[in-house]
N, C-alpha and C positions, 0 to 999 in steps of 0.2 A: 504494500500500500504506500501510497505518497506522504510525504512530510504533510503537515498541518499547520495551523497557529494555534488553533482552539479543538483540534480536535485528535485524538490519541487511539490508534487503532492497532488491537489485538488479534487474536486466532485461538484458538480451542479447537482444533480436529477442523469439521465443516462450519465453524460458527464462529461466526466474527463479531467483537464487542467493539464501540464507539464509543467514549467515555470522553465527555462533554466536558471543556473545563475553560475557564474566565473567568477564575476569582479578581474580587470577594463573592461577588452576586449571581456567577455564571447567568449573565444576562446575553441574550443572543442577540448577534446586530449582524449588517448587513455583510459581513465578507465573513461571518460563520455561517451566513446563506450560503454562500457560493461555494465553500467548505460540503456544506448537505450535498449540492448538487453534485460537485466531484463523486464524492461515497457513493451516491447510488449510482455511480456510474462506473466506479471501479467495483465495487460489490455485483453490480450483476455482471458486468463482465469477466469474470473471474469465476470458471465454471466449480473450483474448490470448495467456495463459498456455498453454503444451502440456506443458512441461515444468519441474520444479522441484527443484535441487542445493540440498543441506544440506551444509556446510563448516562448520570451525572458526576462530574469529578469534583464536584464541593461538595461536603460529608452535608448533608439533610437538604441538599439543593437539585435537582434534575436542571429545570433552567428557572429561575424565577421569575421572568418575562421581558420581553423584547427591548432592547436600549431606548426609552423615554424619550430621551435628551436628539436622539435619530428623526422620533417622529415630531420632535415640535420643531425642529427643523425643516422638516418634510410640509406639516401642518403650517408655517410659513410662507412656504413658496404658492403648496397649494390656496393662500388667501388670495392670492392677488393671480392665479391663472384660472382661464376664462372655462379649459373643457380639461378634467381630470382626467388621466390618462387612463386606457381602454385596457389596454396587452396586462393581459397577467402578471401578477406583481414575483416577482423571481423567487417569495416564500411559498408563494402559492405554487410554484413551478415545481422546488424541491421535494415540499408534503407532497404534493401528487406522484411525483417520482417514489417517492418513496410506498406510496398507497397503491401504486400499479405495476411495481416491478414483481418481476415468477417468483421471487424469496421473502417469504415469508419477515418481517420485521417486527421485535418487541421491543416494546419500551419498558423498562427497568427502571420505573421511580424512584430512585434515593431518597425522596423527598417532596419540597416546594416544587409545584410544577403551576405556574398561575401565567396568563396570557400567553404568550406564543407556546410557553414550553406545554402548556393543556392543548395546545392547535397541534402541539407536533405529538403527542402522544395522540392524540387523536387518529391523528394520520396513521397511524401503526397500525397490525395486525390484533397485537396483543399488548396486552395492558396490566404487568403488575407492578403494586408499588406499598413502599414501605411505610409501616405505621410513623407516626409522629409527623409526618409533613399532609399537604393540604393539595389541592387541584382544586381549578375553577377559571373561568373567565371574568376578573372585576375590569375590564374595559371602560363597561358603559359610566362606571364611578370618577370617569376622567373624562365623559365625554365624548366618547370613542365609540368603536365596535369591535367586535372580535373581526379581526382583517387579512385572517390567514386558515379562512377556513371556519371557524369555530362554530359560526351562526349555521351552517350547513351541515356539519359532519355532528353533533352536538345534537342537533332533531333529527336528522337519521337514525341515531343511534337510542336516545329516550325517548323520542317523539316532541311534538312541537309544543304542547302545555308545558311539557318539565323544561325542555330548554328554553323557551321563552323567560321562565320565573328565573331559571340559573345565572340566565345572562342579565335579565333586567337589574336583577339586585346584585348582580357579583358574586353572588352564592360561593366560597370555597369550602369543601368537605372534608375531612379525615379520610381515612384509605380501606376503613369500613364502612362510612357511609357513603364511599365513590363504590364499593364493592355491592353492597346493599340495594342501588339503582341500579346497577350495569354499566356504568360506568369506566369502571376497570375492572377486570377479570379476577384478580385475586390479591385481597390482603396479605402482607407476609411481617413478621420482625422484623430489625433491619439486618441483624447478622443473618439472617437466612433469605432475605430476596434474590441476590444473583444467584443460591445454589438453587432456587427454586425456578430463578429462570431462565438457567444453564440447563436444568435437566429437560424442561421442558423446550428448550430449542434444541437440543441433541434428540426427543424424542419427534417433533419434527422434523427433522433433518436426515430423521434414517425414513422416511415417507419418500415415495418414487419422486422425482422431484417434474417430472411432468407433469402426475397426478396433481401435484403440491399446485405448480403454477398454472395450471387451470382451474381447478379448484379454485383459487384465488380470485382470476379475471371472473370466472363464473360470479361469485359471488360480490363481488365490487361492483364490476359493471352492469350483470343482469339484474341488481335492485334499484337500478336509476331508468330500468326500461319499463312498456308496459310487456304484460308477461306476452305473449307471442312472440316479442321479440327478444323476449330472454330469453324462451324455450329454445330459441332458433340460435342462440350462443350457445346456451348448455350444450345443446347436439355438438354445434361443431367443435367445444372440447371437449365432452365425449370422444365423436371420431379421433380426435386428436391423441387422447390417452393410448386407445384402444390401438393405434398405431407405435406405440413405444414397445421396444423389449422389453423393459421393466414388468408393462401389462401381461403380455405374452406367457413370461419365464415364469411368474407367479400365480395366474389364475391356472397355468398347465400346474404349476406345483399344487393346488390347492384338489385340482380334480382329481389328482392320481395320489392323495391323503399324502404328502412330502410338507404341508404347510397351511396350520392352522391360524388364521389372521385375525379371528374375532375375540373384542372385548365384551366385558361383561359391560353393559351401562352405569357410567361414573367412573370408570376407570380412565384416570390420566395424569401425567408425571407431577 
């Protein structure tokens, strides 16, 4: 992987961790954008890779939110121009990258996760995070909006009543009551959230990775369609699967009793 300024990249077997760090505040600003962008671009390129954890490198911090001092800046120039620019803003470019790539991506709460760093977990596959820190979007408490996704990926995910209230008031949770909603996938201590979710991205990671990344488009993009035309993606990753040897090698092992693949329900790392 390439050097970084703000960002520190590992390996574990097929799983690569990103470990977030701009003390004191690990606040995310514009060329730790461009930083995101890179990553997903050398992470799926990099066919080693299967799976990729996003972590924070200030002890109770994931990111605490986007450099302030960046957008009244921004919030400046935009006083006084006439038509606000159209082209997707380059955060919005990364989350997506990161929400559309075939690998699987978890975000690894440390902690504070409040305005962008809630947008970029959001954007994740998976979501766990450790007790004692908080997630939420307080934008609108400054006047603002969640501007990297949040207002959209936030009522996807609880629906439009819960996120409406979340966001009007700024609402930030504990990492039982982000679990509680669905919010995040699973509360952990903090000495046990990366073993919790190291195991469970090594337990994805040994998943066909075909499977994995369709699976994946399936469900991203077919819930933004109406369904006929989700049905008509699912097919075509279907066909897709069903064209890998990974497919091939295992359902032949399963028919001729060589490999039993099923869980009990509830079972997972």
């Amino acid at each position: 992987m390439a050097d970084y300024e703000f960002l520190k990249v590992g390996r574990d077997g097929p799983v690569a961790v990103c470990t977030i760090f701009n003390p004191p505040e690990n606040l995310m600003n514009s060329r730790m954008v461009q930083e995101f962008l890179r990553l997903a671009d050398e992470v799926e390129a990099d066919e080693a890779v299967r799976v990729l954890i996003l972590t924070g490198g200030v002890e109770g911090v994931f990111i605490a939110h986007y450099d302030v001092s960046e957008l009244v800046a921004a919030s400046a120039i935009l006083q006084q121009a006439k038509n606000p620019p159209e082209e997707l803003h380059a955060t919005h470019q990364a989350f997506n990258r990161f929400q559309s790539m075939p690998k699987p991506v978890i975000a690894a709460l440390n902690g504070v996760a409040r305005g962008g760093g809630c947008e970029l977990a959001l954007a994740c596959d998976f979501r766990f995070m450790a007790r004692g820190g908080h997630i939420g979007l307080p934008e609108a408490l400054v006047g603002i909006l969640p501007g990297a996704g949040g207002t959209q990926r936030m009522a996807r995910l609880l629906g439009t009543a819960k996120a409406l209230e979340m966001i009007l008031f700024g609402k930030l949770l504990t990492a039982d009551e982000a679990e509680a909603i669905g919010l995040i996938h699973k509360a952990f201590d903090p000495g046990e959230l990366m073993a919790g979710a190291m195991a469970f991205a090594h337990a994805v990671a040994s998943r066909p990775p075909v499977s994995v990344a369709q699976i994946k488009q399936c469900i991203h993009e077919g819930s933004q369609l109406p369904l006929l035309e989700g049905l008509k993606l699912e097919q075509a990753c279907f066909w897709e699967t069903m064209r890998s040897p990974d497919a091939l090698r295992l359902m032949t092992d399963y028919v001729e009793g060589r490999f039993q693949p099923f869980q009990q329900s509830g079972d997972r790392p």
